[in-house]
C-alpha positions as CSV (number, residue, x, y, z in Angstrom):
1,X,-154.4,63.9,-171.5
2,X,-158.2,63.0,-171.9
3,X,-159.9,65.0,-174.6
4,X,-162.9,64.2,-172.9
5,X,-162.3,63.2,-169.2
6,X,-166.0,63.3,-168.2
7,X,-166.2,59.8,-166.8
8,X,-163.2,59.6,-165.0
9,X,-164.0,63.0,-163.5
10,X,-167.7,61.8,-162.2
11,X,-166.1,58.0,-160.8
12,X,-164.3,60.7,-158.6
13,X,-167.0,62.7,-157.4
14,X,-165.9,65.8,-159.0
15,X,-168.2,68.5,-160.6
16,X,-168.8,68.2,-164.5
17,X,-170.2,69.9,-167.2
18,X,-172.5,67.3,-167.9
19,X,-173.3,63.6,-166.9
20,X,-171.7,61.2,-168.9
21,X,-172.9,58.5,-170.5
22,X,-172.3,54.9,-171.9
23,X,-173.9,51.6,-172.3
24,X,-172.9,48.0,-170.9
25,X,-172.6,45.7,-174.0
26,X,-172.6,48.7,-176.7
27,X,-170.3,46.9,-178.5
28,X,-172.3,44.3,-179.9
29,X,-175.4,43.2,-181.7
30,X,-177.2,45.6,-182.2
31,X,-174.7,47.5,-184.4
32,X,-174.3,46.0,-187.9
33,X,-170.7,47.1,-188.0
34,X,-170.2,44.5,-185.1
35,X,-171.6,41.9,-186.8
36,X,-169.4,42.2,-189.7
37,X,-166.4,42.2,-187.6
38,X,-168.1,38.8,-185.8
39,X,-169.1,37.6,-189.0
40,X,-165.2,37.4,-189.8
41,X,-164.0,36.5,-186.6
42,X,-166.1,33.3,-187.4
43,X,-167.2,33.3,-183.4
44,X,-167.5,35.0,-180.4
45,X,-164.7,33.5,-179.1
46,X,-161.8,34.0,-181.9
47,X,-163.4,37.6,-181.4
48,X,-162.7,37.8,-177.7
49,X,-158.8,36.0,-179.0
50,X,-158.1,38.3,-181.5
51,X,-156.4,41.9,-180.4
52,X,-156.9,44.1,-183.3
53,X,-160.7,42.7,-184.0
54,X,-161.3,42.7,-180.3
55,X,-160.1,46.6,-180.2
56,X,-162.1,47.4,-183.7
57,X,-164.9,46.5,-181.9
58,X,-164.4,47.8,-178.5
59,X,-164.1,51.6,-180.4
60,X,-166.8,51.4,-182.8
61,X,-170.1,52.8,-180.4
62,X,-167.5,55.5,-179.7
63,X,-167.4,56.6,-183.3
64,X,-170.8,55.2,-184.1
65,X,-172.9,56.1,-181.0
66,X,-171.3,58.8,-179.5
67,X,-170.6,57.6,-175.7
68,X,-167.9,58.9,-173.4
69,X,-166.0,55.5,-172.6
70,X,-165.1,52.8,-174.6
71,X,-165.4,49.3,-172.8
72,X,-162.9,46.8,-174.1
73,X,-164.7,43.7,-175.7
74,X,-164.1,40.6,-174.0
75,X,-165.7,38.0,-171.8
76,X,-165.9,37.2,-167.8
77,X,-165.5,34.0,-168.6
78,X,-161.7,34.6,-169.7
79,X,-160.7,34.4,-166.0
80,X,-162.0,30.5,-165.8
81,X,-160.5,29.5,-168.7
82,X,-157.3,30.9,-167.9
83,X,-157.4,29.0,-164.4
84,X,-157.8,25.9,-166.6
85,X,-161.3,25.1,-167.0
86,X,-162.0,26.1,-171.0
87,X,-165.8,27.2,-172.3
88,X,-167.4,26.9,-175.1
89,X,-170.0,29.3,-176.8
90,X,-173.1,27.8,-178.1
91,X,-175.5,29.9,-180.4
92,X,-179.0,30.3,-178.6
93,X,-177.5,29.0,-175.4
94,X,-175.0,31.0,-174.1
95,X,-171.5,29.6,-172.5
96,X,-170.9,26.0,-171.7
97,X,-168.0,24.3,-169.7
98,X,-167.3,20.8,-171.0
99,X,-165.7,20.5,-167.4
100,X,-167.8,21.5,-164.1
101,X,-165.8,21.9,-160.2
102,X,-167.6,19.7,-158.1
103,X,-164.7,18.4,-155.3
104,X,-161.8,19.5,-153.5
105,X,-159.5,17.9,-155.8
106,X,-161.2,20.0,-158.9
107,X,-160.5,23.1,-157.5
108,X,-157.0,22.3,-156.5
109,X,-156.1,21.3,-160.5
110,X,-156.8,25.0,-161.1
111,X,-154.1,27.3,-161.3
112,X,-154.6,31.1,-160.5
113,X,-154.0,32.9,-163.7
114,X,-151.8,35.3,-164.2
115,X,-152.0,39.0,-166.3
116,X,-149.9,37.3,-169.3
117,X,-152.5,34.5,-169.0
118,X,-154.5,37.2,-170.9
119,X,-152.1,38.8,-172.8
120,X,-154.8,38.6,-175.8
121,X,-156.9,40.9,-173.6
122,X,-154.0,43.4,-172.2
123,X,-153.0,43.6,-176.4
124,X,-156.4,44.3,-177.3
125,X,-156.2,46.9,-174.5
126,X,-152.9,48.5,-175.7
127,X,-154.4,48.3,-179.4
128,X,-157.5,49.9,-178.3
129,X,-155.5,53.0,-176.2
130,X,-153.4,53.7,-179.5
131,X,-156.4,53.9,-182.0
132,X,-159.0,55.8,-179.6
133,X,-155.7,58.1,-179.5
134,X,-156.9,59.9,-175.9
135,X,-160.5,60.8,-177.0
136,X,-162.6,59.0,-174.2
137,X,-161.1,56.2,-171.4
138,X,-161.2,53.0,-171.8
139,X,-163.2,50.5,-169.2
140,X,-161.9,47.7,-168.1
141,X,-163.5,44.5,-166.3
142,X,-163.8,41.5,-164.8
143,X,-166.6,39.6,-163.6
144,X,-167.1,38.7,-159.9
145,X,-165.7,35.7,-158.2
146,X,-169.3,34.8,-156.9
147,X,-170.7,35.1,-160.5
148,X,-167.5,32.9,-161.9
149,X,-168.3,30.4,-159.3
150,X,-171.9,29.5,-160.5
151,X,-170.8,29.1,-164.0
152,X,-167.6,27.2,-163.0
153,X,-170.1,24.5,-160.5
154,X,-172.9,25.1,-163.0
155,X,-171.1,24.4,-166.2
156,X,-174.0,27.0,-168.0
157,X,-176.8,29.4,-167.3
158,X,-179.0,28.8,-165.3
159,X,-182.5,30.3,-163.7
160,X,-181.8,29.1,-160.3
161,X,-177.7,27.8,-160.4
162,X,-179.1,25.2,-157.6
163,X,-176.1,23.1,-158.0
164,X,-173.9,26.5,-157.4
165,X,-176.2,26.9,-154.4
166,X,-176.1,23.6,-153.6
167,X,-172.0,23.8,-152.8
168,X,-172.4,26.7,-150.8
169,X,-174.7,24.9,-148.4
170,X,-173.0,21.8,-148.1
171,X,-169.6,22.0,-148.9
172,X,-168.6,25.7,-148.0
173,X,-165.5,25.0,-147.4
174,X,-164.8,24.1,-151.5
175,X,-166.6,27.3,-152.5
176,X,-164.5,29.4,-150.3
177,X,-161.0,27.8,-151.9
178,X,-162.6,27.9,-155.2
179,X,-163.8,32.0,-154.5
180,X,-160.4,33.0,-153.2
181,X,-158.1,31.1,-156.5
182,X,-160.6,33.1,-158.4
183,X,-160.1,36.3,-156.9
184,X,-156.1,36.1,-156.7
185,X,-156.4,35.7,-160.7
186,X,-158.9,38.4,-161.2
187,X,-156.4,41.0,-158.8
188,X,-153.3,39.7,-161.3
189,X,-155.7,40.3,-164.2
190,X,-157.4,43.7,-164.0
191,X,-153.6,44.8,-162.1
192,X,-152.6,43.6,-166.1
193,X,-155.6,45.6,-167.9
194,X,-154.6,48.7,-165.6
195,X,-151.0,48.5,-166.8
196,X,-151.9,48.1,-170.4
197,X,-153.8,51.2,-170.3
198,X,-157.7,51.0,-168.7
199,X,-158.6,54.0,-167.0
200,X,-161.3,52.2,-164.7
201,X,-162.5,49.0,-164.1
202,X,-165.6,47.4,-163.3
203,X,-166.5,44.2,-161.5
204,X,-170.1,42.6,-162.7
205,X,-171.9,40.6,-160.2
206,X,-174.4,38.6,-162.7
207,X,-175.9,36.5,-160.5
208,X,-175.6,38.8,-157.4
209,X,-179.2,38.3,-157.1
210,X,-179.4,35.1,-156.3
211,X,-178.0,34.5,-152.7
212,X,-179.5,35.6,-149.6
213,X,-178.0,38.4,-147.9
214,X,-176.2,36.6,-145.5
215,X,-174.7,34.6,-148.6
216,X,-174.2,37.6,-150.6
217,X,-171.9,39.0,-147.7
218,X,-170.0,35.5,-147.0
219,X,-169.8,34.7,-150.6
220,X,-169.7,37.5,-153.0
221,X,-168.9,40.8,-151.2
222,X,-165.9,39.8,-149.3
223,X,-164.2,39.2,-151.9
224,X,-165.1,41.7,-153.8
225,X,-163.9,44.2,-151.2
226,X,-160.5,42.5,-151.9
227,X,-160.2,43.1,-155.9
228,X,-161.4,46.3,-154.8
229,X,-158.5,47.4,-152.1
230,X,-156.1,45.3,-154.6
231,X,-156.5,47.8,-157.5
232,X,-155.8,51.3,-156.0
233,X,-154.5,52.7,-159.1
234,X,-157.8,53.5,-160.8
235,X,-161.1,53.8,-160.1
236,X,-163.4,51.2,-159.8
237,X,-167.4,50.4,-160.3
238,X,-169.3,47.4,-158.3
239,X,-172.6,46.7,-160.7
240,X,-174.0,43.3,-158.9
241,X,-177.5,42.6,-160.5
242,X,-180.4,41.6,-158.1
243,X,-178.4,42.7,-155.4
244,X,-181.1,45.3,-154.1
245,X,-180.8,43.8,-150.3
246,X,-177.0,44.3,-150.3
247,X,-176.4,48.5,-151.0
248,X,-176.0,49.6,-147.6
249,X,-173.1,46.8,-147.2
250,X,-172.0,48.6,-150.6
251,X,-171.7,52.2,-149.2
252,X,-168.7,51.1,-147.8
253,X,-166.9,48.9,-150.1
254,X,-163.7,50.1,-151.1
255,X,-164.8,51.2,-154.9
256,X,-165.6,54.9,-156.5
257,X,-169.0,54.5,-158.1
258,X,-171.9,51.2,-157.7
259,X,-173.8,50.2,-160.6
260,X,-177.6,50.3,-160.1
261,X,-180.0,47.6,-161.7
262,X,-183.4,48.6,-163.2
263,X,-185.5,47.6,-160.0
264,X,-183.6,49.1,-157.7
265,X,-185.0,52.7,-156.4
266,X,-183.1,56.2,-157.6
267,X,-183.8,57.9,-154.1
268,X,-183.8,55.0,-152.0
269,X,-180.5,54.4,-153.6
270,X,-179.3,57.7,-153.1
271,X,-179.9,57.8,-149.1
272,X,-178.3,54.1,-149.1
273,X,-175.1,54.9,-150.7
274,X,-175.0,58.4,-149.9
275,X,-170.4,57.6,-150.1
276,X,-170.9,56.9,-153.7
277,X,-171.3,58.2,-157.4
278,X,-174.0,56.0,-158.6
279,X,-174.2,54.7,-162.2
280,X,-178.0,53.3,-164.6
281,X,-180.5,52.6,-164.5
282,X,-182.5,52.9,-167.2
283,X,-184.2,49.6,-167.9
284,X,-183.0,48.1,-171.2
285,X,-186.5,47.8,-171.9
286,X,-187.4,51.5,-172.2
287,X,-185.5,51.8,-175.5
288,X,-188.0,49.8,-177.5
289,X,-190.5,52.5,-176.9
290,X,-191.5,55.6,-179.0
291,X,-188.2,58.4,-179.4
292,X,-190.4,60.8,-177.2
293,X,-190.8,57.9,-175.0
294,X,-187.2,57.4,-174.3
295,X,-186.5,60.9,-174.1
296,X,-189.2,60.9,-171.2
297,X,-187.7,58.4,-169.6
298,X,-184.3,59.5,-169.6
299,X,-185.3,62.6,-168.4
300,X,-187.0,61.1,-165.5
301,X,-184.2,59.1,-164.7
302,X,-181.6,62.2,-164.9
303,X,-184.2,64.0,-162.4
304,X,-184.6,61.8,-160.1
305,X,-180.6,61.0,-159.7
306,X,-180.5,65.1,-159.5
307,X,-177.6,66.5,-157.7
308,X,-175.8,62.9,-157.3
309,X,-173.1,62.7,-159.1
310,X,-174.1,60.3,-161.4
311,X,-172.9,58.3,-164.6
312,X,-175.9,57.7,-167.2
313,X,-176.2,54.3,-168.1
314,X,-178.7,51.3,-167.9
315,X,-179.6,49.0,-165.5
316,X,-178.2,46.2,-167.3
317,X,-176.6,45.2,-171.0
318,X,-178.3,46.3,-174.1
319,X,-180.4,44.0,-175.7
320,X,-179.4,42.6,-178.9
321,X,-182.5,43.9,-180.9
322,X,-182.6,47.4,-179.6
323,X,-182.8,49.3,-182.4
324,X,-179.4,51.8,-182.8
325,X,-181.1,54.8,-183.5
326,X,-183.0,54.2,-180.0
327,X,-179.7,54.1,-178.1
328,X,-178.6,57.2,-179.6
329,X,-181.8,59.0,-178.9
330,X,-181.0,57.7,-175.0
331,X,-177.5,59.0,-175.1
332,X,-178.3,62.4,-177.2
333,X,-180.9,62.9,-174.4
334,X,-178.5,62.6,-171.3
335,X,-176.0,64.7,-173.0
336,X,-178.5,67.5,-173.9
337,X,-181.0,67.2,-170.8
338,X,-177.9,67.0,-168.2
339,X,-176.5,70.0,-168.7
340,X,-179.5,72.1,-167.3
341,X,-178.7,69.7,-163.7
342,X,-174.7,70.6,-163.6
């Protein structure tokens, strides 16, 4: 049993004590002890490969920052690399693929991956269960087969991933086979992270924000509504970025709780996906201000989810030079503050 169940209690709409909190990329940068750990990895990459680092990391904010779930370090890009198309992981540039998809005949030399594909992942899981030793769950994810297309066609970031755009306009057809190879090997890869021990998972949508809404529907939310109903076991949280246009479509996805960006409105939110527990959205950017300043601002956020069952978080991945002692005013804040809402 959970020592402390609080997350896994609010992803099921049930009453809690308090609203629980945790941060998407708090194992990273901005805590020293990571960058130790990366420091003798010697990249990101043997990081993401090796189990016992891979778990060292994914439990230190838990010791160090106090949050209620551990999120297990790793990388979307896992999933392509597995399906045969390798990336690389340049310093100030972010991910690269050596190899882009740009025919029919590229996406049928991929394979769709299966769980053991991964097995680096599922051990770093199974690692990561034994040492947190029951005292908060353990997330895992995936990232969405839309947002694993435009790096796949891409072959990199990208402000406007025209080229990824590009194939959906002329050639939907491709990005359709390319989309459902992708999803088949995410389903056989967070069903492997569920057996190894994750307690939820979570799909991130990136570049939701990109497509139109008729796109977004055709290309992204279909098949996330299939991971979704694939993985009954546990619960599951939808967090596509940008995606402000597409949460009434989301109310009835088949996943527990939807992650809300920065920009998209608490009480607008609320009315749109009234069937959900909603997770943020603090922007990222808040924590460089004053202590008192983030305190205000996480109370205002807390207030204005209210009585929605809510999970505290922000609206997107901690910066890397957010100072520590920032994020644990943020998450002291919603632990203290909540209480007076429950």
């Amino acid at each position: 049993m959970l020592q402390n169940n609080l997350l896994i209690q609010a992803a099921m709409g049930q009453p809690t004590s308090r609203t629980p909190v945790w941060l998407m990329r708090q194992a990273g940068r901005i805590l020293k002890e990571y960058r130790q750990v990366r420091e003798k990895a010697g990249s990101f990459i043997n990081l993401v490969k090796n189990p016992e680092l891979a778990a060292e990391v994914t439990i230190q904010p838990v010791d160090i920052l106090g949050v209620d779930a551990a999120i297990i370090f790793s990388d979307i890009l896992v999933i392509p690399e597995a399906m045969g198309l390798p990336y690389e992981m340049e310093e100030r540039k972010g991910p690269v693929f050596p190899s882009v998809i740009q025919s029919k005949s590229d996406v049928e030399n991929l394979r769709i991956a299966e769980a053991h594909d991964l097995h680096y992942v599922l051990d770093a899981i199974r690692i990561t269960k034994k040492e947190l030793n029951n005292r908060v769950p353990l997330i895992g994810f995936a990232g969405a087969p839309f947002t694993l297309l435009a790096y796949m066609v891409e072959g990199g970031g990208s402000k406007t991933f025209s080229k990824a755009k590009k194939l959906l306009y002329t050639h939907p057809e491709i990005a359709h086979a390319l989309l459902e190879k992708i999803t088949q090997s995410t389903i056989n890869y967070l069903k492997g992270q569920v057996e190894a021990g994750a307690n939820l998972v979570q799909v991130f949508d990136s570049w939701a924000g990109i497509l139109s809404p008729e796109q977004y529907q055709e290309f992204s939310l279909a098949y996330i509504e299939k991971i979704c109903k694939a993985i009954p076991e546990v619960p599951k949280t939808v967090f596509a970025k940008g995606a402000f246009f597409a949460r009434e479509r989301m109310n009835s996805l088949s996943c527990q709780v939807v992650g809300l960006d920065w920009n998209m409105d608490i009480e607008e939110s609320k009315k749109m996906l009234s069937n959900k527990v909603l997770q943020g959205n603090l922007d990222p950017c808040a924590l460089y201000g004053s202590y008192d300043a983030v305190k205000k601002e996480t109370i205002n956020m807390l207030n204005q989810f209210g009585k929605h069952t809510h999970i505290a978080n922000l609206g997107h991945g901690l910066y890397p030079d957010t100072d520590p002692d920032k994020v644990r005013c943020f998450i002291d804040t919603v632990k203290e503050y909540s209480v007076t809402l429950h």
